[in-house]
N, C-alpha and C positions, 0 to 999 in steps of 0.2 A: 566600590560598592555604590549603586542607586540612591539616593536618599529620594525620600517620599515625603512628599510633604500633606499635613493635613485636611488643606483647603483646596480639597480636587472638586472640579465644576462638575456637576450628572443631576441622576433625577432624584427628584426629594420623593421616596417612597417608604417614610415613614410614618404615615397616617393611616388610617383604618378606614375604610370605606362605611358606612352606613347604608343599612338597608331598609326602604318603607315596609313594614310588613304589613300595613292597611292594604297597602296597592297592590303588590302582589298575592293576597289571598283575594281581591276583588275579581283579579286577572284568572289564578285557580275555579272560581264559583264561577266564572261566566264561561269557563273552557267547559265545566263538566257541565251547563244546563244545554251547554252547545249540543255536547256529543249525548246527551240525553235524550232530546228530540229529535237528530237523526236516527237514534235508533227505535224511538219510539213510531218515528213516520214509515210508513210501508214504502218498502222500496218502487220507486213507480217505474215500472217494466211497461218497454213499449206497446207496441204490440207484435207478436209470434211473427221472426222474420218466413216468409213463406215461399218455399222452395218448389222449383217446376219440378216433375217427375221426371224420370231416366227415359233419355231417347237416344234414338240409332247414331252413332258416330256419321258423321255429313265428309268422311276421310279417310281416307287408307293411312292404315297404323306403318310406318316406315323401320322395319328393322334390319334392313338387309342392306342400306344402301353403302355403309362404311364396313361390311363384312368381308374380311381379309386386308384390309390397307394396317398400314402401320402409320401411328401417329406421336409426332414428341409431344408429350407431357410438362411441361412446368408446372413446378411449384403457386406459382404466383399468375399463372392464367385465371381468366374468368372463367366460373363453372359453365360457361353454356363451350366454351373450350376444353374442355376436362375430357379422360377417358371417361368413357358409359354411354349412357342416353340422359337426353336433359330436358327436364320437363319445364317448361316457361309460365306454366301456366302459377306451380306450385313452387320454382326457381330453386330445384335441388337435382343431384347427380344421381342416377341408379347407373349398377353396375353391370347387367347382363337385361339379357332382354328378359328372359319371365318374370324377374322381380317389375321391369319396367312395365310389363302388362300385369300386371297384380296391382303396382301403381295406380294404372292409367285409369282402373276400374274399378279400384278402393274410392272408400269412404271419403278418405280427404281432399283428392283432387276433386270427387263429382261438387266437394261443397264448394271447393272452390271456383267451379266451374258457376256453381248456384244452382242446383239441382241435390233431389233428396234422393233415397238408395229406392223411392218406392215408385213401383210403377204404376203408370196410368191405367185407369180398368175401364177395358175395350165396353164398347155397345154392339149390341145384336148389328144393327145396322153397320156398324164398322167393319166386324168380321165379315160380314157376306160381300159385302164393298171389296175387300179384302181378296177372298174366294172367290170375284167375278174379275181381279184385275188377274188372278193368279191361271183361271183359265183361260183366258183371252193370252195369255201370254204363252200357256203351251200350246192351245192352237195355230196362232200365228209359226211356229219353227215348229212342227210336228217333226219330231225325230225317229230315225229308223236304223235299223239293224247295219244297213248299206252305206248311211251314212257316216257310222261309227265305223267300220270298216275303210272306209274312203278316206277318212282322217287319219285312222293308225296308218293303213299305206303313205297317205300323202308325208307324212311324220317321217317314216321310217326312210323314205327317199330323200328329204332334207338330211337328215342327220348322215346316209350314208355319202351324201353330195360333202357334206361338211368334214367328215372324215379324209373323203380324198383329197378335197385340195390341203387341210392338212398335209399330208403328206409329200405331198407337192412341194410345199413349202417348204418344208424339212430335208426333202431330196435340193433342192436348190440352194439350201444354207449349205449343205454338205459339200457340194459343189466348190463352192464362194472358198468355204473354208480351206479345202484341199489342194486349189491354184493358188490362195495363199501362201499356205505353207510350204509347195514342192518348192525344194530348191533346187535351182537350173544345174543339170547333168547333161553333156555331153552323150549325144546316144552312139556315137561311138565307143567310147569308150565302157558307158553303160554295158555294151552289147556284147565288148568284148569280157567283162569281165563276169556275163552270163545272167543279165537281171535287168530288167525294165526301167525300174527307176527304185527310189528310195522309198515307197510309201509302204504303211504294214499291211498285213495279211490280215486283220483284224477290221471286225464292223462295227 
């Protein structure tokens, strides 16, 4: 058995602390005349941060470009790595494109942009400005019945040009494929036993 002895060295924590209570209600009065006249002071607001109005995207909106590829996903990628579309401006992932255009043309991105949801309101002078750039520009390419015509033709011959080499292409893998695979036969023997070679009767 341990024996113990009385006279073990530590800390003497058998006194009583004292507390001033002059000092800390002096401390309590000057916290609350503190928070007194802040709240009694009007809060002083800057002045109204002031937002440009909504204007024409200066960019083609990109949602096609990753349409069909397949991509690995980590956990621990950075979001502008993530599946979806990633907005940089706002540094969050959306999942599909329409929410991503509902995004792009929500309230929060435009604030973020610094632009407010209102638009500018045109002057007589702008509109007609407007209406002389807009006729000058169908003047210039006056379009005709002949010409819409001349496109669909010119269209429909690409595509049918497009088709055949297709095809083409497809008859030449067939090809590649099928000297591959024949295996060397004897056309003697082949000939004698009444058949050309081994390949099937199937297309």
């Amino acid at each position: 058995m341990a024996h113990t002895s009385n006279n073990v060295a530590g800390v003497d924590n058998t006194f009583r602390r004292k507390f001033d209570r002059e000092e800390y209600l002096e401390r309590a009065r000057e916290r609350e005349r503190q928070e007194e006249e802040a709240r009694s002071r009007p809060k002083s607001k800057g002045p109204p941060v002031q937002r440009k109005p909504l204007k024409h995207r200066d960019y083609e909106v990109d949602l096609e470009s990753r349409l069909g590829k397949t991509q690995v996903v980590t956990p621990v990628a950075p979001l502008s790595q993530q599946a979806g579309y990633y907005c940089s401006v706002c540094e969050c992932v959306v999942k599909d494109s329409a929410n991503y255009l509902d995004h792009i043309n929500g309230k929060k991105h435009q604030r973020a942009l610094g632009m407010s949801m209102r638009v500018e309101r045109a002057s007589l002078g702008q509109v007609q400005e407007r209406f002389e750039v807009l006729k000058k520009r169908k003047a210039v390419g006056s379009f005709t019945e002949q010409d819409l015509d001349d496109r669909i033709l010119k269209q429909q011959q690409e595509e049918e040009e497009r088709k055949r080499q297709r095809r083409e292409r497809k008859k030449e893998k067939k090809k590649e494929k099928e000297v591959e695979e024949a295996p060397e036969t004897d056309p003697d023997v082949a000939a004698m036993m009444g058949f050309g070679g081994f390949r099937s009767s199937k297309k």
